[in-house]
C-alpha positions as CSV (number, residue, x, y, z in Angstrom):
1,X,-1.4,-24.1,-20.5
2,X,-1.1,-20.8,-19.0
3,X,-3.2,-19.2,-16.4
4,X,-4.0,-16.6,-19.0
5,X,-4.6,-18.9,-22.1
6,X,-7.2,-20.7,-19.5
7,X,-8.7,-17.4,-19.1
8,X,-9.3,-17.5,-23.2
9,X,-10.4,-21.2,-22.7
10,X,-13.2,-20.0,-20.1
11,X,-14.3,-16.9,-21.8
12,X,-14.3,-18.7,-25.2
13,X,-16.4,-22.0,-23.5
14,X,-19.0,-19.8,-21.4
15,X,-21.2,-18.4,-24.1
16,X,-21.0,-21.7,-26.2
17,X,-22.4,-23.3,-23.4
18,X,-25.4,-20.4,-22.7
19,X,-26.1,-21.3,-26.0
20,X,-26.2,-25.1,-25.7
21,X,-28.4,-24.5,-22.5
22,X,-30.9,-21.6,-24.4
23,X,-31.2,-23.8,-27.2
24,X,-31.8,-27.3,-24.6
25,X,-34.4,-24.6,-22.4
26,X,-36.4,-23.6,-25.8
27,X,-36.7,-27.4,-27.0
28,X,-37.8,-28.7,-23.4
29,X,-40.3,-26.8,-22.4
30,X,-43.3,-29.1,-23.1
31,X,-42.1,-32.2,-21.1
32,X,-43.4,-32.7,-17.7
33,X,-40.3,-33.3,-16.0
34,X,-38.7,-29.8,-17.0
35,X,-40.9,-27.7,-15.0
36,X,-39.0,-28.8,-12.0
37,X,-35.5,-28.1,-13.8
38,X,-36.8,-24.6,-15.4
39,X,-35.7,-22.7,-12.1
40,X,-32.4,-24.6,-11.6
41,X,-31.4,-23.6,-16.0
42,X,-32.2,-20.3,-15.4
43,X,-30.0,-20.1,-12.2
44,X,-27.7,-21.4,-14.1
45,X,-27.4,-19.2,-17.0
46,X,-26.9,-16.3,-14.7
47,X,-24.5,-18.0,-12.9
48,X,-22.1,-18.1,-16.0
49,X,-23.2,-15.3,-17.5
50,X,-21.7,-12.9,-13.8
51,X,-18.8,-15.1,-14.1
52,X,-17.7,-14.1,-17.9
53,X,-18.7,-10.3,-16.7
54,X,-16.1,-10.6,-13.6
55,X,-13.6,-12.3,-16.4
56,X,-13.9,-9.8,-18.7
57,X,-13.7,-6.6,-15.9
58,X,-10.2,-7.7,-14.5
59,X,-9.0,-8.0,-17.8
60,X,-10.0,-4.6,-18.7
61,X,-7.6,-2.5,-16.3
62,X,-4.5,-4.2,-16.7
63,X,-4.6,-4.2,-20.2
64,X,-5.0,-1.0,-20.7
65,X,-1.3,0.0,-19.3
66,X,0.3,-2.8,-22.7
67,X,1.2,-1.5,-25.6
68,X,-2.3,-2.7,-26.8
69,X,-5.0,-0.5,-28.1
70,X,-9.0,-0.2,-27.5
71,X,-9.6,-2.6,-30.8
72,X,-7.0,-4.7,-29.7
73,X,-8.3,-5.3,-26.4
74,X,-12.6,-5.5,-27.4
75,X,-10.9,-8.2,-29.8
76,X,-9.0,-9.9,-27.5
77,X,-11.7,-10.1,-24.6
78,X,-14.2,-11.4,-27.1
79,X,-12.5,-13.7,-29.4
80,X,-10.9,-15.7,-27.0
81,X,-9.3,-17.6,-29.1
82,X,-6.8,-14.7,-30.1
83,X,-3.0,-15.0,-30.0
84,X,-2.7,-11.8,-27.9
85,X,-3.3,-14.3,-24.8
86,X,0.2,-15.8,-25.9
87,X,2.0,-12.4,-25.5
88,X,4.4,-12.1,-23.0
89,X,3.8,-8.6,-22.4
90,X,-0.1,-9.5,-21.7
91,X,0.7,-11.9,-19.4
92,X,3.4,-10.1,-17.9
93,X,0.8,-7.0,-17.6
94,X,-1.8,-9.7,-16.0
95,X,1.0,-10.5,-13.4
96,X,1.8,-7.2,-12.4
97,X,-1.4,-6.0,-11.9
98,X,-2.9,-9.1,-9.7
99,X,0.5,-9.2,-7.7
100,X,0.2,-11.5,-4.9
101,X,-3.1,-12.7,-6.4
102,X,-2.0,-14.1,-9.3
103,X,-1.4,-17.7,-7.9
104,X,-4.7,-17.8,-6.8
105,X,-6.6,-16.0,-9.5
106,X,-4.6,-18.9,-11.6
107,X,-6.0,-21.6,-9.6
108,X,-9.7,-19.9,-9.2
109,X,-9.7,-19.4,-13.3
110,X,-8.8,-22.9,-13.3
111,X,-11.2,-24.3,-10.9
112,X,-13.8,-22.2,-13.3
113,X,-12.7,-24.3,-16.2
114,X,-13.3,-27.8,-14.2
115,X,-16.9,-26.6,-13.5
116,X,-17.3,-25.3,-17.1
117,X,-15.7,-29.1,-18.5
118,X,-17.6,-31.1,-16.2
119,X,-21.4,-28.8,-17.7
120,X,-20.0,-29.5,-21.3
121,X,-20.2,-33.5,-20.2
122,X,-23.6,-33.9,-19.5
123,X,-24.5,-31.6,-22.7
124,X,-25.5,-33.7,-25.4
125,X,-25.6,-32.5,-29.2
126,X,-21.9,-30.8,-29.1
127,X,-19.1,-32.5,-30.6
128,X,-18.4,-35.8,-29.2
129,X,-15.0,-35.8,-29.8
130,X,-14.5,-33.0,-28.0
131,X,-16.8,-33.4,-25.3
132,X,-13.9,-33.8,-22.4
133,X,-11.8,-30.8,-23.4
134,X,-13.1,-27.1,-23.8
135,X,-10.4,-26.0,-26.4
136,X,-11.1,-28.5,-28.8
137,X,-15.2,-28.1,-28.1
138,X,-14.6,-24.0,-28.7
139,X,-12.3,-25.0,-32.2
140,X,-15.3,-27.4,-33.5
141,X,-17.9,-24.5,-32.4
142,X,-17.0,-21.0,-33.9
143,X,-19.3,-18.6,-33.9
144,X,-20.4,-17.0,-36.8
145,X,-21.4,-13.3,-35.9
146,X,-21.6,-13.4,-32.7
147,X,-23.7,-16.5,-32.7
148,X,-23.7,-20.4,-32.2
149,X,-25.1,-22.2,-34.9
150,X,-26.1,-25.7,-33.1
151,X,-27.7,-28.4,-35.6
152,X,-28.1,-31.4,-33.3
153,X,-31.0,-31.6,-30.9
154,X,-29.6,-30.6,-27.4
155,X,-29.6,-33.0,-24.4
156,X,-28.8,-31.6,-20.7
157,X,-28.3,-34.8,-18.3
158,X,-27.9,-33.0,-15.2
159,X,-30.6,-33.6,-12.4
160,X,-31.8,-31.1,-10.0
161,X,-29.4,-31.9,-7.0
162,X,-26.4,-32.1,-9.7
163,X,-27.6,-28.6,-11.0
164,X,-27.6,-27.1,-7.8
165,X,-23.8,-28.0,-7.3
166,X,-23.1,-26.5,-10.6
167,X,-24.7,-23.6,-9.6
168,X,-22.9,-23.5,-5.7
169,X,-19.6,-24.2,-7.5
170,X,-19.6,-21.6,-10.2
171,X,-21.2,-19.2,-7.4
172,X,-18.3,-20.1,-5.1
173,X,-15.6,-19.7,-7.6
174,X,-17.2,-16.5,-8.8
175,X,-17.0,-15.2,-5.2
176,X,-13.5,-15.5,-5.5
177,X,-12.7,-14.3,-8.4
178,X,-14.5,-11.1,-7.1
179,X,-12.3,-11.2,-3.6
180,X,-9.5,-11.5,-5.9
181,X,-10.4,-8.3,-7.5
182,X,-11.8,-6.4,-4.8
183,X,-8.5,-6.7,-3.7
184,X,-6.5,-5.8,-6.5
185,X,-8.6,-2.9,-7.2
186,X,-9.3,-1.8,-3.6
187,X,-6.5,-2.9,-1.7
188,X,-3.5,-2.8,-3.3
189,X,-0.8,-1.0,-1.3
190,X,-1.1,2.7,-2.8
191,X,2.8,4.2,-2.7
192,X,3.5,7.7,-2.9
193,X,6.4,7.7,-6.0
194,X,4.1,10.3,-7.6
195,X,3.5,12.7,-5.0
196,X,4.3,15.6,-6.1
197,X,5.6,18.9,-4.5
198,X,2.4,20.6,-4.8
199,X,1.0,18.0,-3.1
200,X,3.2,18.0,-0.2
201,X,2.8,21.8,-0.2
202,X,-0.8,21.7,0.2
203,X,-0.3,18.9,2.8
204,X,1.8,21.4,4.8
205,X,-0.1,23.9,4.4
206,X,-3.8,22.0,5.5
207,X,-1.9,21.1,8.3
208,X,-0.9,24.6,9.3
209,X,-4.8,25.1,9.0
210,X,-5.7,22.2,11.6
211,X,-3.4,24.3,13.7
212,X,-4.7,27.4,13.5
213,X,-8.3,25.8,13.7
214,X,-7.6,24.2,17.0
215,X,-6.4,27.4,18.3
216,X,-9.6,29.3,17.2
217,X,-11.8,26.8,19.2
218,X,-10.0,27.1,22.2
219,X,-9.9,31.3,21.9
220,X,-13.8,31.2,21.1
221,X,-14.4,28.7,24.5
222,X,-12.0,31.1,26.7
223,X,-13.8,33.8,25.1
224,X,-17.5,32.4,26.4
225,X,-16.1,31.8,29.4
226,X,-17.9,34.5,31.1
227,X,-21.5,33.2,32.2
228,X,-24.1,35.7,30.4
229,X,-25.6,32.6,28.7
230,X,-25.8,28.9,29.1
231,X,-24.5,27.9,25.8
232,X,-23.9,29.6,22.9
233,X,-23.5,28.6,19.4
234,X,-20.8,28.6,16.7
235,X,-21.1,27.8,13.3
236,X,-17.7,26.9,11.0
237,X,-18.3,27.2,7.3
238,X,-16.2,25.0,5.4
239,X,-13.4,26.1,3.0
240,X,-11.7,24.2,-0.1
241,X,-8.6,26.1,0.5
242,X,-8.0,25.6,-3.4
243,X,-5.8,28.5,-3.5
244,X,-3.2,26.2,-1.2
245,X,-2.9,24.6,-4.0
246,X,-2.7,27.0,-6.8
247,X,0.9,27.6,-7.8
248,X,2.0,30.8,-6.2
249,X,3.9,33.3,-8.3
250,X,7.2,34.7,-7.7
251,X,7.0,37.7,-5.5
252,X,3.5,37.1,-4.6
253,X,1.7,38.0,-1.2
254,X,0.8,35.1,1.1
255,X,-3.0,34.7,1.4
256,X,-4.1,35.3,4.7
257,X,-5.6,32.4,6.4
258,X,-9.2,33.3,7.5
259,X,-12.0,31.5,9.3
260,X,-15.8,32.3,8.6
261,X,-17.9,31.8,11.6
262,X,-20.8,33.2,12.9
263,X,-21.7,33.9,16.7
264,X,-24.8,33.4,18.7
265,X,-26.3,32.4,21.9
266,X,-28.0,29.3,21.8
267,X,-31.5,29.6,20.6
268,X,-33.1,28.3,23.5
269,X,-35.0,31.1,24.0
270,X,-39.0,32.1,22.7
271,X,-37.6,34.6,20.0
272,X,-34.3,33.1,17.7
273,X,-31.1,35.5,18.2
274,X,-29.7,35.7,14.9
275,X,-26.4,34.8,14.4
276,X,-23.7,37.5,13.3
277,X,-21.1,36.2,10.8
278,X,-17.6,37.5,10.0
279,X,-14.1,36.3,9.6
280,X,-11.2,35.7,12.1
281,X,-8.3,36.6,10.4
282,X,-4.7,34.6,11.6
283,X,-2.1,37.0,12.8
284,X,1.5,36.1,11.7
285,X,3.6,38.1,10.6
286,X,2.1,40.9,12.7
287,X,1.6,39.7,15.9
288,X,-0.7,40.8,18.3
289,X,0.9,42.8,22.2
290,X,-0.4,39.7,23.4
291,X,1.6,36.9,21.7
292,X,5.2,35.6,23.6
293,X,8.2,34.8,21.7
294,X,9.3,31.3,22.7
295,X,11.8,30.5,25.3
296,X,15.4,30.6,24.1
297,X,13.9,31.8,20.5
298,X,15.7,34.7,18.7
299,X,13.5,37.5,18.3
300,X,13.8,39.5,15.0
301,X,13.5,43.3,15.3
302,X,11.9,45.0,11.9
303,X,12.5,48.9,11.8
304,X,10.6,50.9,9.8
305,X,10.4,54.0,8.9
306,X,8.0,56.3,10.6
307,X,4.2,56.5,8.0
308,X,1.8,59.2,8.7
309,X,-0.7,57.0,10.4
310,X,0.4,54.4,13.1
311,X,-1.7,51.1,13.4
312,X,-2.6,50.1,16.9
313,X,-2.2,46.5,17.5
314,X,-5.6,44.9,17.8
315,X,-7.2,44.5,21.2
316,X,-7.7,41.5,23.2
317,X,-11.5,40.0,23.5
318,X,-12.3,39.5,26.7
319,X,-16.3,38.7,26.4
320,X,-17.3,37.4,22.9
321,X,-20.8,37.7,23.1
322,X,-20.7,41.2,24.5
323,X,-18.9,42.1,21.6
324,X,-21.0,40.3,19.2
325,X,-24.2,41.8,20.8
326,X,-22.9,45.0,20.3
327,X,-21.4,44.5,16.6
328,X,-25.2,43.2,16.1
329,X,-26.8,46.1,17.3
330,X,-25.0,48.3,14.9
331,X,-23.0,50.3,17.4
332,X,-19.6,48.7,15.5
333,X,-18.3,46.8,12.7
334,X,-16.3,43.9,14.4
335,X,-13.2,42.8,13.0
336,X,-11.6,39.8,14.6
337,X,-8.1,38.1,14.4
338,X,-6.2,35.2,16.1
339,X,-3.4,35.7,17.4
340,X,-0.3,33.2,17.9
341,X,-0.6,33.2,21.2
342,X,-4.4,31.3,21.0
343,X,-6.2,35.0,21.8
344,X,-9.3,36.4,20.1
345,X,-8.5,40.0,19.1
346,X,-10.3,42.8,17.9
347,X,-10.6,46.0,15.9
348,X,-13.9,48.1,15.7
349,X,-14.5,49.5,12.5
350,X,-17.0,52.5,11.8
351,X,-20.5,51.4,11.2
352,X,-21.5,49.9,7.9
353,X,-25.1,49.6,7.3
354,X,-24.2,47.3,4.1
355,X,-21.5,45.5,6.3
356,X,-24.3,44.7,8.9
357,X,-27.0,43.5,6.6
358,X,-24.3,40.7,5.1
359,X,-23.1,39.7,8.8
360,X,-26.4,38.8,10.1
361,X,-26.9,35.6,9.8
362,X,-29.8,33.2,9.6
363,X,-31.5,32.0,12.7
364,X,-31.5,28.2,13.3
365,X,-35.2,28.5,12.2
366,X,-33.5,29.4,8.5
367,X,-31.0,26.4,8.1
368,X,-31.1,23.1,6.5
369,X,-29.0,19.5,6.5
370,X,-27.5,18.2,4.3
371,X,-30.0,15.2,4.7
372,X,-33.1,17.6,5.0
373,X,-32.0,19.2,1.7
374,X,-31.3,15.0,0.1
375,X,-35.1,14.1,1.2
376,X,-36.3,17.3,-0.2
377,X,-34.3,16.3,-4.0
378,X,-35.6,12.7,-3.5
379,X,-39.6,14.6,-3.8
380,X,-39.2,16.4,-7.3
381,X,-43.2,16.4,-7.6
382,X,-44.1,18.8,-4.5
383,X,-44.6,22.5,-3.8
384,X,-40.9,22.5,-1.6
385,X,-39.0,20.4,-3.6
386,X,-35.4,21.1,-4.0
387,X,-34.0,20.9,-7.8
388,X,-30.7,18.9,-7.7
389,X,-27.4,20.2,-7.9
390,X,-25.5,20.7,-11.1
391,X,-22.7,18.1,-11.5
392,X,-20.3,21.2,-11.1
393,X,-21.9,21.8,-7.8
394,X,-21.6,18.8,-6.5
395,X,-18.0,18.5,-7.3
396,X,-17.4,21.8,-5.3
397,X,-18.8,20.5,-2.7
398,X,-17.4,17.4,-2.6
399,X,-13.5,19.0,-2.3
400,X,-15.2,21.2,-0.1
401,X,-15.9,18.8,2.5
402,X,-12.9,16.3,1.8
403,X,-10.5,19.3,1.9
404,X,-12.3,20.7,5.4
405,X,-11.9,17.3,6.9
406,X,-8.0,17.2,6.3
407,X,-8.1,20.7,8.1
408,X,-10.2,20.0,11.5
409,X,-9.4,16.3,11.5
410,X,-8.8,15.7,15.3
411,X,-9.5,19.6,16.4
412,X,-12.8,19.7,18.8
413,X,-14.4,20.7,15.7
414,X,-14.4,17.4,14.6
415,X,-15.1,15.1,17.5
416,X,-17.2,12.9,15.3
417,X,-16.9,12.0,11.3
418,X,-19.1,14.5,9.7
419,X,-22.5,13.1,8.3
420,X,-25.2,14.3,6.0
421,X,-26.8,15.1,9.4
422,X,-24.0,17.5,10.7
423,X,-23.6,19.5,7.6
424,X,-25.6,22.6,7.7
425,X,-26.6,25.1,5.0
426,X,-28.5,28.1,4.9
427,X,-32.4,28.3,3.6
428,X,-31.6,30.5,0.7
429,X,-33.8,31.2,-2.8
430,X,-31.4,29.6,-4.8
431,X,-31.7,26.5,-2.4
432,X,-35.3,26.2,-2.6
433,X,-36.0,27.4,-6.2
434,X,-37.5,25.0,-8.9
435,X,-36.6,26.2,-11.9
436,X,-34.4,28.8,-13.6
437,X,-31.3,30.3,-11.8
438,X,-30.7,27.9,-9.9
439,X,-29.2,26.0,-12.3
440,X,-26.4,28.8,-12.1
441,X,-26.8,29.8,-9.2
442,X,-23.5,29.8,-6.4
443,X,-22.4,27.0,-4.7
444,X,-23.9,26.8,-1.2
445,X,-21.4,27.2,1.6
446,X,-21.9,24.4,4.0
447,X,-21.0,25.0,7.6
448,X,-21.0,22.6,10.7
449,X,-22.3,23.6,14.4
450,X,-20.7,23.7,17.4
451,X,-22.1,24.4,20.9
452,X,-20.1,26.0,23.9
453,X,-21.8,25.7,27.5
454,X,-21.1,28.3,29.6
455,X,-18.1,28.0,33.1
456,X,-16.9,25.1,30.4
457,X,-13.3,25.0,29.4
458,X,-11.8,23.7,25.9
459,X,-12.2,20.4,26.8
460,X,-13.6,18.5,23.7
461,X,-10.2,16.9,22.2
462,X,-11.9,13.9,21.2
463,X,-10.8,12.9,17.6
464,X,-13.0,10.7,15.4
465,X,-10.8,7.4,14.1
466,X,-9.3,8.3,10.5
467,X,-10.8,4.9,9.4
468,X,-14.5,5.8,10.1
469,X,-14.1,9.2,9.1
470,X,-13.3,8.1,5.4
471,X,-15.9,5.5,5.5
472,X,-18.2,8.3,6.2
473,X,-16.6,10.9,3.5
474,X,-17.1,8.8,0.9
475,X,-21.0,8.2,1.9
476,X,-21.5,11.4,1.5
477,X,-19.6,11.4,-1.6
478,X,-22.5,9.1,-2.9
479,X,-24.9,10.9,-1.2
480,X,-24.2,14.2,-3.1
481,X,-23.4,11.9,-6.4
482,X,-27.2,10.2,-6.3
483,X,-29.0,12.9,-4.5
484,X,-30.1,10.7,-1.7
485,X,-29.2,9.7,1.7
486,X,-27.7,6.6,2.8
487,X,-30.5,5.8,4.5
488,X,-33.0,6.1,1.8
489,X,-30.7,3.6,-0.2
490,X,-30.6,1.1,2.7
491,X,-34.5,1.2,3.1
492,X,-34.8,0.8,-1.2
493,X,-32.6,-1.8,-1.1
494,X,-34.0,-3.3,1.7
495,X,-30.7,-3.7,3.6
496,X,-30.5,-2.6,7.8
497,X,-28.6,-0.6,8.9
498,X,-27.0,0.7,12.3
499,X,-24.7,3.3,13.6
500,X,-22.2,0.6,13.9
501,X,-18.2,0.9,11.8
502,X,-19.8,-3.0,10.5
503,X,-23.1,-2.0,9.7
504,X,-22.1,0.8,7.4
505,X,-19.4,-0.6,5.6
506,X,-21.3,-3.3,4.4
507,X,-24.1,-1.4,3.1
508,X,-21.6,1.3,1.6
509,X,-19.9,-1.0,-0.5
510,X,-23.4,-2.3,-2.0
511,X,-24.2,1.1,-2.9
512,X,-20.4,1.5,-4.4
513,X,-20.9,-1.8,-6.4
514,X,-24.3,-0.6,-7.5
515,X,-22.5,2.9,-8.5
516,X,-20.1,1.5,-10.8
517,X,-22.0,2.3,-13.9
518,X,-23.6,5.1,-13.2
519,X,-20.5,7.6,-11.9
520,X,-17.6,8.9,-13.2
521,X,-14.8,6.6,-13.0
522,X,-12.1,9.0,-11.7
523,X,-15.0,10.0,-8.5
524,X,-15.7,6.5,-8.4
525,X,-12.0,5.6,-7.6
526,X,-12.2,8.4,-4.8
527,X,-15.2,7.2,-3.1
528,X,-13.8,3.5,-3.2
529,X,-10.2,4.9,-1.5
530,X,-12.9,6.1,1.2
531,X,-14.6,3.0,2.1
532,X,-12.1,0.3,1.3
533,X,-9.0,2.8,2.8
534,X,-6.5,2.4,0.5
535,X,-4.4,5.0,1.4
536,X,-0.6,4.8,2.3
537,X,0.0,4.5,6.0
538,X,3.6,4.5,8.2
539,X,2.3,3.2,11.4
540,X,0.7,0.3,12.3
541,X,-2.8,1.9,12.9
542,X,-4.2,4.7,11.0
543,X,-3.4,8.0,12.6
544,X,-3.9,11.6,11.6
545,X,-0.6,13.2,12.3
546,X,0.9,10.3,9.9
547,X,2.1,12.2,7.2
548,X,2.4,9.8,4.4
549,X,-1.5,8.9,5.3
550,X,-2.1,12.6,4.7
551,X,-0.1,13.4,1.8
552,X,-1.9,10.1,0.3
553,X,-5.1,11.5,1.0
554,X,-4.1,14.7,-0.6
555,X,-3.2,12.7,-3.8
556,X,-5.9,10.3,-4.1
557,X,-8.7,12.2,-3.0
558,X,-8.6,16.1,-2.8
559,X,-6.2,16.5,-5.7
560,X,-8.8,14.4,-8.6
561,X,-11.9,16.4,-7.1
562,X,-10.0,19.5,-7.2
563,X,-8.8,18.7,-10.7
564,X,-12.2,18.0,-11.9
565,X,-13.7,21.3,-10.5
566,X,-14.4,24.0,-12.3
567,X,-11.7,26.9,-11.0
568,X,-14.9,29.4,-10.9
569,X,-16.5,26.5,-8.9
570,X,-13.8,25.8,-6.5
């Protein structure tokens, strides 16, 4: 017998046996003795009854890629007895999909069919003649709708020490069967054959942003370099980038890259300095006086004809915050670039009173984390509650956050895997409101903080381990999903938890498991390549500048959350 005709043997003989067992529980329950069984039976039930659900779930994927349709397969999963198990191209489908585990999914199936023959033995009341062998005890017990029609009084020899082997066995080989899958699901090798060339462009192009975003934290620390404060503070809010991956016309401008920041000393003192926000534009093509052509390097000339007004080059920032201060204070509109060389420059535009109003900022005062703003969804019943994000929102913000992490991935912006804890976003009406617009209201632009101390040089280059950094992505993930922090889930669930890689693992793939029938499969398959990182690797140890790793992550991660996003919402 094959290892998939034994899988029809086990799924046929499982019910028949609950049955048996219900029928032998109902019947029993005035003797004396079965009081101390009546713990052990019910153990047992369960215990077959998870062992027909983990059947059933591997079967599910790998059929679906035959040539066999929904029906087909509902029919086949729950009338064991079907001849589909004896198609080559089932089994061959089986194979394929289990790979390397097939051997021992063929000898954990079989052990499962031991356990289930020796359970049939001690059951008195089913046929006799077929008492030894679970094909011929399923042929002499069809069900008739869906149920067991049992005439003879049931008899269940078993004593309490042999029930609790049953129950250890079929536990154990249950276990397995779930390794086996976890596995297969989870850990399979994930190739890149269907990588596409938009997803190698947007590769390429996130990592052109890691670049540029390293250079920008670097030119912000030379430009606080100067000693007016002890620290200052810089805020980075987070961009999709979708347009990367839009496909460019023919002809076409290239989008400007752009960072949104906002500037501010520290807010250490007695009164909060708000912050003053505005973009830093990446000089290319037009490069600042400042920027040196590389050694050896031909240098293009581009002549032009003369226009009627000449642009200055922008000029180089010197002191950051005294530019800010003044750009605060309304003398100037300040309008900042980076240049190739790693230099902060600058133009001053004429005063803007409408410019001004949208470039100040919120105090620290005025922002939230993401884990304030979960606690505050978790309370639905008080006066500052926070109604939950629309499912559109929260796929925004989920390729939000996975795409930002491809970009600052080891940069200084990123010395540690971002958190619910280091996501920030500002205290807005839309935020805070109850009812109404914010339903529709925009997405909220997260940002993450980042403190330069004065007579300090760029010298943050630690990166966080790509490993842990997923792990914590796809937290999040579920944290955004359920609208409620990872700790909350741990405390519910009454699991510990520490800042530990071990720790957090463990308890994010409870939560997964507990997620799997309650989120959308294609976001459930993202935040499981998190945790379990399943992504395509060509080193021996996850790195960042691995490109297959990235390009993987670009496939399996951003490219379903961006294709599942709203374009409006992106």
């Amino acid at each position: 017998m094959s290892g998939l005709e034994v899988v029809g043997v086990v799924l046929g003989a499982i019910p028949l046996l609950i049955s048996a067992i219900e029928k032998y529980k109902t019947t029993s329950q005035r003797l004396k003795f079965f009081k101390y069984k009546e713990p052990f039976i019910a153990q047992l039930i369960q215990s077959l009854e998870e062992q027909k659900f983990f059947l059933e779930s591997d079967l599910y994927v790998p059929l679906n890629a035959t040539h066999l349709g929904e029906e087909q397969i509902n029919d086949l999963i729950h009338q064991p007895n079907s001849d589909l198990f004896q198609d080559p191209k089932v089994a061959h489908a089986i194979r394929e999909y289990l790979g390397d585990g097939y051997v021992p999914y063929e000898r954990a199936v079989g052990r499962c069919q031991r356990i289930l023959a020796e359970i049939a033995s001690n059951i008195g009341g089913l046929a006799s003649e077929s008492q030894g062998k679970l094909s011929s005890l399923i042929q002499a017990h069809p069900p008739k709708d869906g149920k067991y029609e049992l005439t003879k009084k049931i008899k269940f020899s078993l004593q309490r020490d042999d029930l609790e082997k049953r129950i250890r066995d079929l536990n154990d080989a249950t276990a397995t069967l779930r390794r086996i899958r976890e596995t297969c699901v989870s850990k399979t090798e994930v190739t890149l054959q269907s990588t596409s060339r938009m997803i190698a462009k947007f590769t390429s192009a996130l990592n052109a942003v890691r670049n540029y975003a390293d250079r920008l934290y670097s030119a912000i620390s030379a430009g606080y370099n100067v000693g007016c404060h002890p620290e200052h503070e810089t805020r980075l809010f987070l961009q999709s980038r979708s347009a990367l991956m839009e496909k460019r016309h023919t002809g076409a401008k290239k989008t400007t890259v752009a960072f949104t920041v906002a500037f501010s000393p520290s807010n250490i003192a007695p009164s909060p300095i708000p912050c003053y926000k505005t973009d830093v534009k990446v000089l290319e093509e037009m490069e600042s006086c400042y920027a040196t052509a590389k050694a050896g390097e031909h240098v293009k000339v581009a002549i032009s004809l003369p226009t009627k007004t000449n642009i200055s080059p922008p000029k180089d920032l010197e002191d950051l915050c005294d530019s800010v201060q003044q750009a605060r204070d309304g003398e100037h509109f300040l309008d900042l670039y980076l240049s190739q060389g790693g230099c902060l420059c600058y133009y001053h535009k004429p005063f803007n009173v409408g410019a001004l109003v949208d470039a100040i900022a919120d105090s620290t005062e005025d922002i939230m984390s993401l884990e304030q703003i979960l606690g505050k969804m978790e309370q639905p019943n008080e006066s500052s509650a926070i109604i939950r994000w629309t499912l559109n929102q929260r796929m925004a913000l989920s390729f939000n956050i996975a795409s930002s992490i491809m970009q600052l991935n080891s940069t200084p912006w990123l010395c540690f895997p971002l958190t619910c804890k280091s996501l920030y976003f500002t205290r807005r009406v839309e935020l805070l409101s109850q009812r109404g617009t914010a339903q529709y209201a925009d997405i909220p632009q997260p940002f993450i903080r980042q403190i330069f101390f004065s007579g300090v040089k760029d010298s943050a280059r630690c990166a966080c381990n790509p490993r842990g950094s997923m792990l914590e992505l796809g937290i999040i993930l579920l944290e955004l999903w359920h609208a409620k922090t990872f700790e909350t889930y741990a405390v519910e669930s009454g699991l510990r938890i520490d800042h530990s890689f071990g720790s957090r693992y463990d308890v994010a793939v409870q939560w997964l498991d507990f997620s799997t029938y309650y989120v959308l499969p294609f976001y459930l398959d993202v935040v499981t390549r998190c945790i379990e990182f399943t992504f395509a690797t060509s080193r021996a140890a996850p790195d960042w500048h691995d490109i297959a790793f990235r390009k993987s992550v670009c496939e399996y991660v951003l490219k379903p959350l961006w294709e599942n996003c709203p374009a409006k919402f992106r």
